[in-house]
C-alpha positions as CSV (number, residue, x, y, z in Angstrom):
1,X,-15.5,-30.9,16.2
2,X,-12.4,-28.7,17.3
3,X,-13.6,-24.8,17.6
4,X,-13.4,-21.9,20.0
5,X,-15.5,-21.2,23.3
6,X,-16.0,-17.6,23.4
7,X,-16.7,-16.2,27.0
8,X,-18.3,-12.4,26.8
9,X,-20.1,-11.1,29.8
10,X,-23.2,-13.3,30.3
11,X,-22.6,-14.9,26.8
12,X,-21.0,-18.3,25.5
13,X,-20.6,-19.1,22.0
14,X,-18.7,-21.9,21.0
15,X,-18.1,-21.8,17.3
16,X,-17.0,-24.4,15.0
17,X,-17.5,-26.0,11.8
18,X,-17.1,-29.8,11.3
19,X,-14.2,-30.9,9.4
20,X,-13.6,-27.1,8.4
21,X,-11.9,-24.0,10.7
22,X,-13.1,-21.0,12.5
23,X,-11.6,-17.8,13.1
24,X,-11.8,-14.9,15.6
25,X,-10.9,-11.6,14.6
26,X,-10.3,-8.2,16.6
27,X,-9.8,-5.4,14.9
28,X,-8.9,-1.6,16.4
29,X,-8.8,1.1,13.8
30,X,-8.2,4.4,14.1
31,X,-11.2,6.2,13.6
32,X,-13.7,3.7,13.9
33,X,-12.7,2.1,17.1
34,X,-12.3,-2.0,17.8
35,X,-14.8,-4.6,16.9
36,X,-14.4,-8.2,16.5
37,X,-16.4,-11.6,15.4
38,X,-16.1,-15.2,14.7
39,X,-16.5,-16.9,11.4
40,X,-15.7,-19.6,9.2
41,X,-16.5,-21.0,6.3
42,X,-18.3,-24.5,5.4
43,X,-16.9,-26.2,2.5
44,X,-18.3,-27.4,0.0
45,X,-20.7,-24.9,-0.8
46,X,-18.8,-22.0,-0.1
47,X,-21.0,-20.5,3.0
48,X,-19.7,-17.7,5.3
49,X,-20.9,-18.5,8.7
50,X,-20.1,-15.8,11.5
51,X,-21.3,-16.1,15.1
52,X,-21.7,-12.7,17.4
53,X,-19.1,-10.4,17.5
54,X,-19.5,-6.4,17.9
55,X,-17.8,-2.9,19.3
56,X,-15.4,-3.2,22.1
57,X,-14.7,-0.6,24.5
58,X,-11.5,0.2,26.9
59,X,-12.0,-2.3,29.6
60,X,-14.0,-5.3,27.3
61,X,-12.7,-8.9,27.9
62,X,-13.3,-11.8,25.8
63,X,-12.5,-15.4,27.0
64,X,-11.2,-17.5,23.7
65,X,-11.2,-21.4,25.1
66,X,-9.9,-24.0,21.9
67,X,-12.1,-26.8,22.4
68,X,-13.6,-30.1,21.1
69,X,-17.3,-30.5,21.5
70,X,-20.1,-32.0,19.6
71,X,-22.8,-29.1,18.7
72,X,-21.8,-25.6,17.7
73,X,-23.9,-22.9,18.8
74,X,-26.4,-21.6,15.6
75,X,-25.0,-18.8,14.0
76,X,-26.1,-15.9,13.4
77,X,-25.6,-15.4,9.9
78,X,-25.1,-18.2,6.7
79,X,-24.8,-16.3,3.3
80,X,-23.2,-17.8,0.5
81,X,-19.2,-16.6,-0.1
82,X,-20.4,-15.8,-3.8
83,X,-22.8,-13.7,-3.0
84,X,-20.8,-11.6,-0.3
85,X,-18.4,-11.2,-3.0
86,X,-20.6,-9.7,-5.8
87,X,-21.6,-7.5,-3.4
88,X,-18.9,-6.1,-2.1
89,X,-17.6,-6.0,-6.1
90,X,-21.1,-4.0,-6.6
91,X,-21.3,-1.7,-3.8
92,X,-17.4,-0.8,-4.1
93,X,-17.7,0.6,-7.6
94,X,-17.3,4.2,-7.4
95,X,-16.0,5.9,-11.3
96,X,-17.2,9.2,-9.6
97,X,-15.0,12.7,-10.4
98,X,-14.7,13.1,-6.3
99,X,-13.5,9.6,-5.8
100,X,-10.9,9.6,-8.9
101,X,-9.5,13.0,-7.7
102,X,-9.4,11.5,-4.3
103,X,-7.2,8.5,-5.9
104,X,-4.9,11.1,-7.7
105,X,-4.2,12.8,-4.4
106,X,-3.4,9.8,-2.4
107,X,-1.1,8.9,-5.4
108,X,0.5,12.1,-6.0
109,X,1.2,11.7,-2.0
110,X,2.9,8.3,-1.6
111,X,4.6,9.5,-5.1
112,X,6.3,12.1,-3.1
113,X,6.8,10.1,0.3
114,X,8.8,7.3,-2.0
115,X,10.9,9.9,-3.7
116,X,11.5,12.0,-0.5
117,X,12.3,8.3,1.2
118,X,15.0,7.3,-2.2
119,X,16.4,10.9,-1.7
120,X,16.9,10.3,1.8
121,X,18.3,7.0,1.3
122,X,20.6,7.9,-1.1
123,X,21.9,11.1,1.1
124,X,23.1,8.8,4.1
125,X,24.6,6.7,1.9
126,X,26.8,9.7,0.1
127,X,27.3,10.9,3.6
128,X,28.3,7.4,4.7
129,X,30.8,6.8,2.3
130,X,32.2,10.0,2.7
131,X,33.0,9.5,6.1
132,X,34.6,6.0,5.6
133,X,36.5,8.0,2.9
134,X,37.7,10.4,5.1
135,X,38.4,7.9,7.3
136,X,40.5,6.1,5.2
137,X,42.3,8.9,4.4
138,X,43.3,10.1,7.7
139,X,44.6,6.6,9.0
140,X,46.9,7.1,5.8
141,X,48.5,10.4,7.1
């Protein structure tokens, strides 16, 4: 099977599902800093596999080899894609009056940063036609 070697520190994972991809995935946020993992998922049967993954910190390296070998390492985790999706459905469900005030702020914001951006847009543009017009004019004098 074709996966991914992954090289961190004293520990090798190679990843990989037979006949199905893997993917590695680093993410640095703003406030919550950079993590990363491995997954993939096994079809048919819909199962979301990952392999390790965590934090990384200023300095981290990760070796990513793309490889063909016979056995994939065990993975950590196997839970069915259903079911991590009628949880996240369930657990992201909030009809609270804090989190729909929260949505009518961030609303009312991008609102006004769209119609602060059209107004902007539509100043050049009267400020860039009336340049070419006095441009045109003064080439006739």
């Amino acid at each position: 099977m074709k996966g991914l070697i992954i090289k961190r520190g004293n520990e090798v994972c190679k990843a990989g599902i037979p006949d199905n991809g893997v993917s590695l995935m680093v993410n640095i946020t703003r406030y919550e800093g950079a993590y990363w993992n491995v997954g993939g998922l096994k079809m048919p049967g819909d199962v979301h596999v990952t392999w390790n993954g965590g934090t990384l910190e200023v300095g981290d390296e990760i070796e990513v080899e793309f490889a063909e070998f016979d056995e994939a390492t065990l993975p950590d985790t196997e839970e069915s894609h259903k079911s991590l999706l009628d949880t996240i459905a369930l657990t992201h469900v909030d009809d609270s009056p804090d989190m729909w005030n929260r949505k009518l702020d961030t609303y009312n914001r991008l609102k006004k940063m769209l119609k602060d951006e059209n107004d902007n847009i539509i100043l050049k543009m009267e400020i860039s036609v009336s340049k070419k017009r006095f441009t045109w004019l003064r080439k006739k004098k």
